[in-house]
Backbone as CSV, one residue per row, in Angstrom:
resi,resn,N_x,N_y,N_z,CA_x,CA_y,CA_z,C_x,C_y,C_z
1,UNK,-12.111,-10.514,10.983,-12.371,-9.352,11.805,-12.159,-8.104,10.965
2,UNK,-12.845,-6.843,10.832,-13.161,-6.130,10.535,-11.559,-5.022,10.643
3,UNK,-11.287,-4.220,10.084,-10.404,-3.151,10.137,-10.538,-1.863,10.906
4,UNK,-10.472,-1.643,12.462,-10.986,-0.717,12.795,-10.779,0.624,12.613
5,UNK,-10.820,1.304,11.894,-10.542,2.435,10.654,-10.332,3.421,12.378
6,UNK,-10.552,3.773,13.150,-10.620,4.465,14.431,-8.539,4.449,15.193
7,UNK,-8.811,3.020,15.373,-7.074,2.748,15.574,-6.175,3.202,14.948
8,UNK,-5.649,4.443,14.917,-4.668,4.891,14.414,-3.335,4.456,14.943
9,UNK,-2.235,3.390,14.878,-0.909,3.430,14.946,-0.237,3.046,14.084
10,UNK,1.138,2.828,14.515,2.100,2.989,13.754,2.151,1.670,12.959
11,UNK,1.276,0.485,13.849,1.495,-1.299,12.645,0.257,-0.589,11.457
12,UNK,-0.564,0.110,11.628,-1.546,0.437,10.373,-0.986,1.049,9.384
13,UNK,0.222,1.999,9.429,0.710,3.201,8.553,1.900,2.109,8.115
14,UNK,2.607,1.091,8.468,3.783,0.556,7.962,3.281,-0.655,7.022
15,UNK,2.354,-0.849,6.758,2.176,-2.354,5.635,0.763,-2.032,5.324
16,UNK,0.872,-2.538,4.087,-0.467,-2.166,3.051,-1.390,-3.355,2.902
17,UNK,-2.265,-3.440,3.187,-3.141,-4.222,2.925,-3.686,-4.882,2.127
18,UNK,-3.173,-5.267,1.298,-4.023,-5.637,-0.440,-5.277,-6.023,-0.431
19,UNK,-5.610,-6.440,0.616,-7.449,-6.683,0.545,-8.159,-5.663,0.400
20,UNK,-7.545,-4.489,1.672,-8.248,-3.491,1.111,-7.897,-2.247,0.450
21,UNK,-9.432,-1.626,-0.711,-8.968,-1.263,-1.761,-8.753,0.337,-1.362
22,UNK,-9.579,0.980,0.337,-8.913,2.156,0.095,-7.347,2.183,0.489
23,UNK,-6.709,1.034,0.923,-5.092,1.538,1.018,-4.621,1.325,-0.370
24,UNK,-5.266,0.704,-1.038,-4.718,0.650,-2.337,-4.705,2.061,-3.219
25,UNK,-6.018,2.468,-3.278,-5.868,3.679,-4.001,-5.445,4.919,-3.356
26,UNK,-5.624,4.721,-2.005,-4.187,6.262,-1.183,-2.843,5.160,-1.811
27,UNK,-2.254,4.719,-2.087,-0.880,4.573,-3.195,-0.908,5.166,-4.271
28,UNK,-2.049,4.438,-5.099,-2.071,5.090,-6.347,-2.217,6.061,-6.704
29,UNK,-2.905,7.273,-5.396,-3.246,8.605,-5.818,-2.066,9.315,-5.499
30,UNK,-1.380,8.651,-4.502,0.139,9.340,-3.872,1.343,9.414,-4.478
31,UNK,1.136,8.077,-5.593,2.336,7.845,-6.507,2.145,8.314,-7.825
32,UNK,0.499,8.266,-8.207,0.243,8.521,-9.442,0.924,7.584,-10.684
33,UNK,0.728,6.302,-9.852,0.687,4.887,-10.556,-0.975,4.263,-10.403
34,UNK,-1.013,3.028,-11.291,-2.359,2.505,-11.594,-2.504,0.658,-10.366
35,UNK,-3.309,0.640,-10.148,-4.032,-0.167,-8.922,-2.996,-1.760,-10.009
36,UNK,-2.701,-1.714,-10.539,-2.455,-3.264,-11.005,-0.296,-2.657,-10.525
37,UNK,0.017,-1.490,-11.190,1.443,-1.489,-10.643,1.662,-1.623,-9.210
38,UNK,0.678,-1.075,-8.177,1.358,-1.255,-7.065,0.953,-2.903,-6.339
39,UNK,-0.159,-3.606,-6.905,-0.402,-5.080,-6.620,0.841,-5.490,-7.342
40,UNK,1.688,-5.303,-8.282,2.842,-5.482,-8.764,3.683,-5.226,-7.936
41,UNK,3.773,-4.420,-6.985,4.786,-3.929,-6.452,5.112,-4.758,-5.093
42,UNK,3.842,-4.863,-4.760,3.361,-5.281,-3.608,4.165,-7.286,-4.131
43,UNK,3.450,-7.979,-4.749,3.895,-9.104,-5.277,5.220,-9.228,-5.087
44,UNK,6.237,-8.080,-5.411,7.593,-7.988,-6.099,8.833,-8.056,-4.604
45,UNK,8.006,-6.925,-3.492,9.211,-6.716,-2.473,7.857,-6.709,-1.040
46,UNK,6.662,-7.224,-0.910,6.539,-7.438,0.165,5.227,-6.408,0.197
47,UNK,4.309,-6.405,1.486,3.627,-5.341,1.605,3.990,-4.474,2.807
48,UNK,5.384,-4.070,2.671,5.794,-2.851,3.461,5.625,-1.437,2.783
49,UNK,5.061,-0.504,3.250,4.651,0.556,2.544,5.999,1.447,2.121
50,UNK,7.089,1.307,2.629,7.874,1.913,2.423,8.496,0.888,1.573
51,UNK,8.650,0.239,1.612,9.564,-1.167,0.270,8.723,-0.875,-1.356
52,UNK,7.683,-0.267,-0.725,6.103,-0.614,-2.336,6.455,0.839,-2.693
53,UNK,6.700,1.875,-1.884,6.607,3.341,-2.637,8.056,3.395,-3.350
54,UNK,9.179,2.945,-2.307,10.319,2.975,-2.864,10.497,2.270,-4.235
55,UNK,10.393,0.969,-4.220,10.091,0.047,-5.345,9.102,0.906,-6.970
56,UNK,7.697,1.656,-6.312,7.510,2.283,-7.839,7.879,3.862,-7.754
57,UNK,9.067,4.316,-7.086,9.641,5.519,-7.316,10.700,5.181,-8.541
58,UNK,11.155,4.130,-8.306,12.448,3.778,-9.251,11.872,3.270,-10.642
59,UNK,10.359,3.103,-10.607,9.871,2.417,-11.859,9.507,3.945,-12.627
């Protein structure tokens, strides 16, 4: 099933999607890390968006 980009709540804004690539690159443009560190990151502590930013703040 499709991602309905329209549904804005709060389960969409708390976990990142790794399939898809625009939540990937709103990370990378936000952290100003590269699309393979935060699939790293993501791998490392989970795909909670707050576990993945925290995780490459400290990197």
């Amino acid at each position: 099933m499709a991602d309905n980009k329209d549904m804005r709540d709060a389960r969409d804004r708390s976990k990142i999607n790794a399939g898809e690539s625009y939540e990937l690159s709103y990370i990378e443009e936000k952290l100003g890390v590269s699309r393979q560190q935060v699939e790293e990151a993501i791998k490392a502590v989970g795909n909670s968006r707050e576990k993945v930013e925290e995780y490459l703040k400290k990197k």
